[in-house]
C-alpha positions, -999 to +999 in steps of 0.1 A: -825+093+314-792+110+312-774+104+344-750+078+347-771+049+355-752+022+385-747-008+372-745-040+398-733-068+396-753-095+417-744-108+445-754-137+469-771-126+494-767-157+512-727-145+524-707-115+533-691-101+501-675-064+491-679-043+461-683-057+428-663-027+418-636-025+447-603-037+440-602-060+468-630-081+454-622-111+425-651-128+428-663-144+396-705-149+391-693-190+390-679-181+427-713-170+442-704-187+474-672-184+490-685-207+520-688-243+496-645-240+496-654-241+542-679-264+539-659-286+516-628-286+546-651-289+569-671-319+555-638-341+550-623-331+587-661-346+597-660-378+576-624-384+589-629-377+627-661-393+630-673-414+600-703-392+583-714-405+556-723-373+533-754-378+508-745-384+476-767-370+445-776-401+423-775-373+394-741-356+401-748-331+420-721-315+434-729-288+463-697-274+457-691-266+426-729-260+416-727-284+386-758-300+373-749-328+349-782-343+328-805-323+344-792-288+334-794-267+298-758-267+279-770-230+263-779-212+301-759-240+322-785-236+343-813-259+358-838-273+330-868-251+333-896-255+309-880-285+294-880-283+254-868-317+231-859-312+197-874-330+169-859-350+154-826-352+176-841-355+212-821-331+228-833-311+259-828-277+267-850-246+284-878-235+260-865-203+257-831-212+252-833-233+221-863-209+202-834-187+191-823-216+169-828-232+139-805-257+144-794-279+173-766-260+187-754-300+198-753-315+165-763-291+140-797-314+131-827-292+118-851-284+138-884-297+129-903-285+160-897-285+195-919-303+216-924-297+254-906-325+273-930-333+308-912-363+319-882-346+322-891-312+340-907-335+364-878-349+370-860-315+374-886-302+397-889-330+419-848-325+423-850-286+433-878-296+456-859-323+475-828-305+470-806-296+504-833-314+524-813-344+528-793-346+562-781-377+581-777-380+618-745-369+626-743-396+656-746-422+634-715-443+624-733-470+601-714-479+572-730-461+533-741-498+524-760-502+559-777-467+556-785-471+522-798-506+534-823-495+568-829-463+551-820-442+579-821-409+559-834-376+578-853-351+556-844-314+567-845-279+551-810-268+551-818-235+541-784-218+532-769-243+506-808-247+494-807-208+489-775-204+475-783-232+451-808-214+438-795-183+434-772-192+419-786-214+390-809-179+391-786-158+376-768-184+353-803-182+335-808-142+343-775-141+323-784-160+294-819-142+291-837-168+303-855-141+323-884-164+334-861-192+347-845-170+370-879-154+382-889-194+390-861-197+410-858-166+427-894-169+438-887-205+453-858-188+474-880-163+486-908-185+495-882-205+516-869-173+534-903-163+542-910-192+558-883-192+580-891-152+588-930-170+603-910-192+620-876-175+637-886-132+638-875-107+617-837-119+623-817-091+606-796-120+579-830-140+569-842-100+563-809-087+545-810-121+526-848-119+514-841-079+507-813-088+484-835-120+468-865-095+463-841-070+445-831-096+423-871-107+412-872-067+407-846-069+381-865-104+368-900-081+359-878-050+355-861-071+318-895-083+313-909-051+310-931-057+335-929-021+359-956-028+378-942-060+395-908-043+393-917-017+417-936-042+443-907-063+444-881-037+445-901-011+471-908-047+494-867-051+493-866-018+504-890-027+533-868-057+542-834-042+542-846-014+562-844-036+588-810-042+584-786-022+609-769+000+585-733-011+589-729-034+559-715-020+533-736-048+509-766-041+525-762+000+522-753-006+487-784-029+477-807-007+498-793+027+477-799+008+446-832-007+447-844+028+461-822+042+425-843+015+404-876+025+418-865+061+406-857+050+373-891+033+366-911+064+383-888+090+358-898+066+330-931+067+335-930+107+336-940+112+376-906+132+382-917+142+416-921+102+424-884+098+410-872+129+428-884+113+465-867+073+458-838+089+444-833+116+474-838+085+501-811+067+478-792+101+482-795+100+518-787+063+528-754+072+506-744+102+525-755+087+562-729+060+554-703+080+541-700+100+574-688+067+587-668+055+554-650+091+546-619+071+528-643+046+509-643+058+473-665+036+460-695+051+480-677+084+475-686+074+435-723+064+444-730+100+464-717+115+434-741+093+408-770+100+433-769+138+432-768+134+394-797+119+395-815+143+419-801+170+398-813+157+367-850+152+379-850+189+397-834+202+363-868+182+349-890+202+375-881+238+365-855+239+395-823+251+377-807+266+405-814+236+426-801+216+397-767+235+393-757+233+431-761+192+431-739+190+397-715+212+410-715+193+447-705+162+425-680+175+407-662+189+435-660+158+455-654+134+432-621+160+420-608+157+455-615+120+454-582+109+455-581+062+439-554+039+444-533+038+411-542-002+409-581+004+411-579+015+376-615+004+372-626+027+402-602+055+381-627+050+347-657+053+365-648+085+386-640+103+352-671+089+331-692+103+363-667+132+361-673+143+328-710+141+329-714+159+355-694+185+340-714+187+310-746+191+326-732+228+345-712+235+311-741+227+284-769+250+305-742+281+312-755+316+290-729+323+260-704+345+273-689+357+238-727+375+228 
């Protein structure tokens, strides 16, 4: 397709968040969740003021920093997940991490074969089962020897560090290609929110958080060229976030996008009219939000991407004229769209968008000079 296709940058749905794109937001994919640095104040004020004794991970496990020590791969830094040993050296990593070597990227040994490591994904898997579960009364006052002594240990789904935690080692792996890693994960966080949807309502955060986790298994199938499943998963995220009032500017965004992605794989697949309805509703959420967001650029820049893509598809369906007016409704608001000199990022994109746009009027005009 030629439009200018959106490119987002995940985000946890598990915590409020702006832009990837907007100046205002630093956020690194290593700083998923911004609540760990609260919950890390927050847990020392506790063990101070009343003598908590917080559970401690016998394999370094540190909820705050999302570090996995011996039970995570050195090539995806991610969770082990289909656990792989080297022959001869022994070393572990995920299976589809180490096939694109020859040699141990550790220490350089040939690789004979790679053998599937059981004992060890057990391991792994009976971690991320009992992860976040672990939560101690907080009336007691017994001394770490005495707990660890009468076992006095509560089991408990604590659902937002589980969820986070799993997002987050999620797209460690979806960045390192290890595609089906991050599906694995991403459909254990979705189990967990569903459950909790059967057990509290349709609560408007479990729903934005399971929209956003649903978009994400979308993108999984999507890179696995799997279109089908894609579709299910990002038409259900659709279903979810509906349910959202629309005044988050996250949850606007992700909506707008997984109804964009749907587009995408319907224009692929050569049903234009298909595209031309996801991409319209895309168009639509957009504008709806920018009646109440008239100085946000950013969303200004989506509006702009998403009559491009309406454009394109009626251009597709014989519908010049139609085609025409939405280029030519882009390119006049995005050359009144006045950016902050420091958003130089927000700058590029306007003028990439810009210039397409531009080209699409210019390239189907009748030669003047014949």
């Amino acid at each position: 397709m030629k439009t200018v296709l959106e490119q987002m940058t995940p985000v946890c749905p598990f915590v409020k968040a702006t832009r990837p794109d907007d100046a205002s937001s630093k956020r690194s994919g290593e700083n998923i969740c911004k609540h760990a640095a609260e919950h890390e104040s927050k847990a020392k004020s506790e063990s101070v003021d009343s003598g908590i004794i917080e559970p401690k991970c016998p394999l370094g496990y540190d909820s705050r920093s999302f570090k996995i020590g011996p039970l995570s791969c050195v090539l995806c830094k991610a969770l082990l997940f289909e656990s792989s040993k080297c022959v001869p050296c022994s070393h572990i990593f995920c299976k589809a991490c180490i096939s694109r070597f020859k040699d141990c990227p550790l220490c350089g040994a040939d690789i004979e074969k790679i053998e599937h490591d059981e004992e060890t994904q057990k391991v792994v898997d009976k971690f991320i089962a009992g992860h976040a579960r672990i939560k101690r009364s907080p009336a007691s006052t017994d001394t770490e020897e005495e707990v660890s002594k009468n076992k006095s240990v509560i089991y408990e789904d604590v659902s937002l560090e589980r969820g986070a935690f799993l997002v987050q080692h999620a797209m460690r792996a979806f960045r390192a290609q290890n595609v089906e890693s991050a599906k694995s994960r991403l459909s254990l966080c979705a189990a967990d929110i569903r459950e909790q949807l059967k057990e509290s309502g349709d609560k408007p955060e479990l729903c934005s958080q399971l929209g956003a986790v649903l978009g994400m298994l979308g993108d999984c199938c999507r890179a696995m060229g799997d279109a089908g499943s894609a579709i299910t998963y990002f038409d259900e995220s659709v279903e979810f976030l509906s349910q959202v009032p629309p005044d988050d500017m996250e949850i606007i965004h992700t909506l707008s996008v997984s109804l964009n992605k749907i587009g995408d794989l319907k224009y692929y697949d050569g049903d234009l009219q298909a595209s031309r309805t996801y991409y319209f509703r895309s168009l639509e959420v957009r504008r709806n939000a920018l009646l109440n967001h008239r100085d946000n650029a950013s969303l200004t820049l989506d509006v702009a991407v998403s009559l491009a893509k309406v454009a394109d598809v009626d251009r597709g369906l014989g519908n010049e004229e139609g085609a025409i007016s939405g280029f030519r409704e882009g390119v006049n608001m995005l050359q009144s769209l006045k950016i902050d000199a420091s958003q130089v990022a927000l700058e590029q994109r306007r003028l990439s968008v810009l210039e397409f746009l531009n080209s699409q009027i210019t390239e189907n005009q009748p030669d003047q000079t014949s």
